[in-house]
C-alpha positions as CSV (number, residue, x, y, z in Angstrom):
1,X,22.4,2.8,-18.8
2,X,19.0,2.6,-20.4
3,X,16.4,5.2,-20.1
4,X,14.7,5.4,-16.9
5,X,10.8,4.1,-17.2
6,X,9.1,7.0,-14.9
7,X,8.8,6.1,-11.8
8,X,5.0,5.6,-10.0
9,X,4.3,6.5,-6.4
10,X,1.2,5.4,-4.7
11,X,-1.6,7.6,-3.7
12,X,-2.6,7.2,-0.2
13,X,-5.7,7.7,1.2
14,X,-7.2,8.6,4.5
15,X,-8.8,5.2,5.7
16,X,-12.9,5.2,5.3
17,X,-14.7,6.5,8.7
18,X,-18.3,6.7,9.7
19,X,-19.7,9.7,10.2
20,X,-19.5,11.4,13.8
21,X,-22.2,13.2,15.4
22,X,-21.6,17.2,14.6
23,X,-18.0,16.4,12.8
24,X,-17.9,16.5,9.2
25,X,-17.0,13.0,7.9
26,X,-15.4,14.2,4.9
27,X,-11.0,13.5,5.4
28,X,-9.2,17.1,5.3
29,X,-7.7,17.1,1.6
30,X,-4.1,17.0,1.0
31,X,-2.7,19.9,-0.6
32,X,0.3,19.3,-3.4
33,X,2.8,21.2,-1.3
34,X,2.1,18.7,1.3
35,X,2.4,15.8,-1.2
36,X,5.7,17.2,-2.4
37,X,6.7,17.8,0.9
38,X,5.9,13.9,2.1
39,X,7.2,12.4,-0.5
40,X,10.5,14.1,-1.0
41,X,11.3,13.3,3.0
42,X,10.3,9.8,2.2
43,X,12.6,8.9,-0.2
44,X,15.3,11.2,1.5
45,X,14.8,8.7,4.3
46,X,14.3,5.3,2.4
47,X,17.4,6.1,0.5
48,X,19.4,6.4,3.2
49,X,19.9,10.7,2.7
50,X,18.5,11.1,6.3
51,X,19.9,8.6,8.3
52,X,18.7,6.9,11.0
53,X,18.5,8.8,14.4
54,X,18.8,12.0,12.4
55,X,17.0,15.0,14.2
56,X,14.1,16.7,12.1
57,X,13.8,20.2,12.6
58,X,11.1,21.9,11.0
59,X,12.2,24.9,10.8
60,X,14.5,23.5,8.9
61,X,13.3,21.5,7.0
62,X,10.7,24.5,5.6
63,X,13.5,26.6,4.3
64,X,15.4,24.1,2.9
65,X,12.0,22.7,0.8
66,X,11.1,26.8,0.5
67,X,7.5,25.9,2.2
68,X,5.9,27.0,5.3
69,X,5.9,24.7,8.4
70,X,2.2,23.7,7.6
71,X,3.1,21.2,5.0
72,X,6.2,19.6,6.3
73,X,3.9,19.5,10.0
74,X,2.1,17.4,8.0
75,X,4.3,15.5,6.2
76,X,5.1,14.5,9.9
77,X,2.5,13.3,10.8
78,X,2.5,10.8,8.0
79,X,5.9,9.8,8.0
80,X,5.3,8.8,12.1
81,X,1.7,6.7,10.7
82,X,4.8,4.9,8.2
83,X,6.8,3.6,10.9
84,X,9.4,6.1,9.3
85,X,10.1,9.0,12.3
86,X,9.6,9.0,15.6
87,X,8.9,11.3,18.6
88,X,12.1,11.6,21.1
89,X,12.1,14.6,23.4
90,X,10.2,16.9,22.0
91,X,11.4,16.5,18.3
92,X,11.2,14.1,15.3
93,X,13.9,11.8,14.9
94,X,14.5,9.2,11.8
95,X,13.3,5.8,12.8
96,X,16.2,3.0,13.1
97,X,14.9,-0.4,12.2
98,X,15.1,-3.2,14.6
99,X,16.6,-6.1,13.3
100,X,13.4,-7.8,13.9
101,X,11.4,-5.0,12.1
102,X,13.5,-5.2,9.4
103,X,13.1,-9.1,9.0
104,X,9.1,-8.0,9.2
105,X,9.2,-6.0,6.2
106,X,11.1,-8.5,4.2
107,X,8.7,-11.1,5.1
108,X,5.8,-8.8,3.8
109,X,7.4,-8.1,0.7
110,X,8.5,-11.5,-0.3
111,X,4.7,-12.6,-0.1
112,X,3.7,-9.0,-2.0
113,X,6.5,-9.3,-4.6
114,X,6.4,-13.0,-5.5
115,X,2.6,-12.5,-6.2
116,X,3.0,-9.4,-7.8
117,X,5.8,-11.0,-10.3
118,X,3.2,-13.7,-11.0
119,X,0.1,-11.7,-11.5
120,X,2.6,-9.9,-14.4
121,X,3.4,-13.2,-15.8
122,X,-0.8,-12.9,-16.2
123,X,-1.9,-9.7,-17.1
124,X,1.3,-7.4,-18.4
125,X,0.6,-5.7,-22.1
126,X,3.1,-6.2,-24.6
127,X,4.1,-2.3,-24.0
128,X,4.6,-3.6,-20.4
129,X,6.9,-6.0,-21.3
130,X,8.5,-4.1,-23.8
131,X,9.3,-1.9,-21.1
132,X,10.4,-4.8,-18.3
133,X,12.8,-6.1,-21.0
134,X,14.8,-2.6,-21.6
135,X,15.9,-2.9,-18.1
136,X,17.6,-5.7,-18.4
137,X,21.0,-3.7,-19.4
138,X,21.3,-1.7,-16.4
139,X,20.1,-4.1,-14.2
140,X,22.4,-7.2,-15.2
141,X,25.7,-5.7,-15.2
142,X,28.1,-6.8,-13.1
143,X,30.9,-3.9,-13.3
144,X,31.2,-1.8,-9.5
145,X,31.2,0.9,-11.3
146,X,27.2,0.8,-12.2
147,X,26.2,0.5,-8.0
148,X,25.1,3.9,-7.7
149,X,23.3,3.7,-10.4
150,X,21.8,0.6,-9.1
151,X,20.7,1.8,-6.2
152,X,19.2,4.4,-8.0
153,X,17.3,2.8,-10.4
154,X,16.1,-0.2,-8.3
155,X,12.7,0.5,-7.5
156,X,12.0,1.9,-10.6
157,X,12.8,-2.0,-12.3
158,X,11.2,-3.4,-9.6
159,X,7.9,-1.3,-9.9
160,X,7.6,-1.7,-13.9
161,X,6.8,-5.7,-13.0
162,X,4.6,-4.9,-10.0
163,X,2.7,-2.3,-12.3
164,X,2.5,-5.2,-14.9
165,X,0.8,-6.8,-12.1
166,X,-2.5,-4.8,-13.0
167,X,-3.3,-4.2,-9.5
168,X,-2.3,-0.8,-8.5
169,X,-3.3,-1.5,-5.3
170,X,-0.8,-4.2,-5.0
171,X,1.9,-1.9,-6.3
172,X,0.9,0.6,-3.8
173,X,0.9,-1.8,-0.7
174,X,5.0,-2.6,-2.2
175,X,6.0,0.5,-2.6
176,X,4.6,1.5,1.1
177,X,6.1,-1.6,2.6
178,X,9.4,-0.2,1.0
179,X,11.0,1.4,4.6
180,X,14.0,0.0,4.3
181,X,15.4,-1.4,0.7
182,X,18.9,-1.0,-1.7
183,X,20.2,1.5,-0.6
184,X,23.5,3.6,-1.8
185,X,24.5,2.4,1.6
186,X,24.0,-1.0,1.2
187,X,25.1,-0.8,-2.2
188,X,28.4,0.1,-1.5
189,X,28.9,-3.0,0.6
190,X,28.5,-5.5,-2.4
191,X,30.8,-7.6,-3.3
192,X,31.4,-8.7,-6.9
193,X,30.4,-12.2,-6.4
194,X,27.4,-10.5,-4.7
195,X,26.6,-8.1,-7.6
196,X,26.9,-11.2,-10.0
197,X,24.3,-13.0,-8.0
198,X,22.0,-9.7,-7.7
199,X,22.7,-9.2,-11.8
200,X,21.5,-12.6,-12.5
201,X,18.6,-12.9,-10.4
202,X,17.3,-9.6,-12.2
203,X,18.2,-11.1,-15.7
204,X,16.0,-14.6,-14.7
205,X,13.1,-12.6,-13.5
206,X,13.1,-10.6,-16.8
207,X,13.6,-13.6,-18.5
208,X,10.6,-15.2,-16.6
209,X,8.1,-12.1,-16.6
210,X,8.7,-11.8,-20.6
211,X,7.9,-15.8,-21.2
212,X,5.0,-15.1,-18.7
213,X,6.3,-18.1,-16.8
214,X,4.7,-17.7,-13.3
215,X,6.0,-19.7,-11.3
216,X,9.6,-19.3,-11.8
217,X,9.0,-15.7,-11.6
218,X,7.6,-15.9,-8.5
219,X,10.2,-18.1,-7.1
220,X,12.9,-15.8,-8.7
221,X,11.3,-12.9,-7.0
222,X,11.1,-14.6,-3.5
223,X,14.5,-15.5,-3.9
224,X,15.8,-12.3,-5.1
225,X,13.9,-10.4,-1.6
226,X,15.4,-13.1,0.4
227,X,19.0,-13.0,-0.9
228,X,18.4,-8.9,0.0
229,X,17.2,-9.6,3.4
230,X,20.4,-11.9,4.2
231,X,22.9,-9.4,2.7
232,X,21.1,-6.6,5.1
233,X,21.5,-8.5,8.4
234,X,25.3,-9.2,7.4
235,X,26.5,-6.6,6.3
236,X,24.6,-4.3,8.4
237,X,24.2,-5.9,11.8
């Protein structure tokens, strides 16, 4: 495998408000514990750690993460804004997709991540490219054995040519529209044929980015959330 480019998370911010009569308009900060604590039940949950319909207990959850129940309350809070947990009974519960919502999301990220492939095709530095280019190893083999891996590593590929994009507020609206993705569950479901297909749509949209072709990287990267989206309802439905 090649070195793993470090992977970027977006910073969200509390929407803009007008001011309120005796309220102060300014949003409560975020503290890093809470940050920490968010993000690290995020990707538990879009990876497929938590599971869907998994209780949340915060208790829990606190002395697992060794923080009080202020942050991960918190952290709640956001995750239920995401789409990501629900309230059931009195507690949290991980969100399970609809087959519908699921179709949403895909539909959203085909529109963000063909555009975002051709806006790298635009504006990506050589550096950027340089680094686009050193995936193409790990991410157009076609051996089972590198799935995990795969799954692993997936966002991180696909972030390098949305960060190329030179929008970061593209590549944050990707990777928040990223609920449910490659998984190691879905992962383990591939078949080789499938793999090959995967490997090869990763190797053209490298290919593409690189030659700053935008067009076919756009249409590779359509394809490629498509061909996701129809192994998803599948295998998993």
């Amino acid at each position: 495998m090649t070195q793993t480019p470090a992977q970027s998370e977006p910073v969200e911010r509390a929407p803009a408000e007008g001011p309120t009569r005796n309220a102060d308009p300014s949003p409560r900060p975020r503290t890093r514990r809470s940050e920490e604590v968010y993000w690290t039940l995020r990707r538990e949950i879009t990876a497929g750690v938590l599971r869907p319909n998994a209780a949340l207990v915060e208790d829990e959850i606190a002395t697992r993460l060794g923080v009080s129940r202020t942050p991960v309350r918190e952290s709640m809070q956001r995750l239920e804004a995401d789409g990501l947990i629900v309230s059931h009974r009195r507690r949290w519960i991980v969100h399970e997709h609809t087959q519908d919502e699921i179709v949403q999301l895909y539909g959203v990220r085909c529109g963000l991540e063909s555009h975002a492939a051709r806006l790298a095709c635009r504006h990506a530095t050589p550096e950027q490219l340089k680094v686009v280019e050193g995936w193409r190893p790990g991410m157009t083999a076609h051996d089972p054995a590198v799935l995990s891996d795969r799954a692993r590593d997936n966002d991180s590929f696909h972030d390098a040519i949305s960060a190329a994009s030179g929008n970061p507020r593209l590549l944050a609206a990707i990777q928040a529209n990223r609920l449910f993705h490659f998984n190691t569950r879905l992962a383990a479901l591939y078949s080789p044929d499938e793999l090959a297909l995967s490997s090869r749509q990763h190797g053209e949209l490298i290919t593409a980015v690189c030659a700053r072709d935008t067009e076919r990287a756009a249409t590779i990267a359509r394809e490629h959330v498509e061909f996701s989206l129809e192994l998803i309802l599948r295998k998993l439905f």
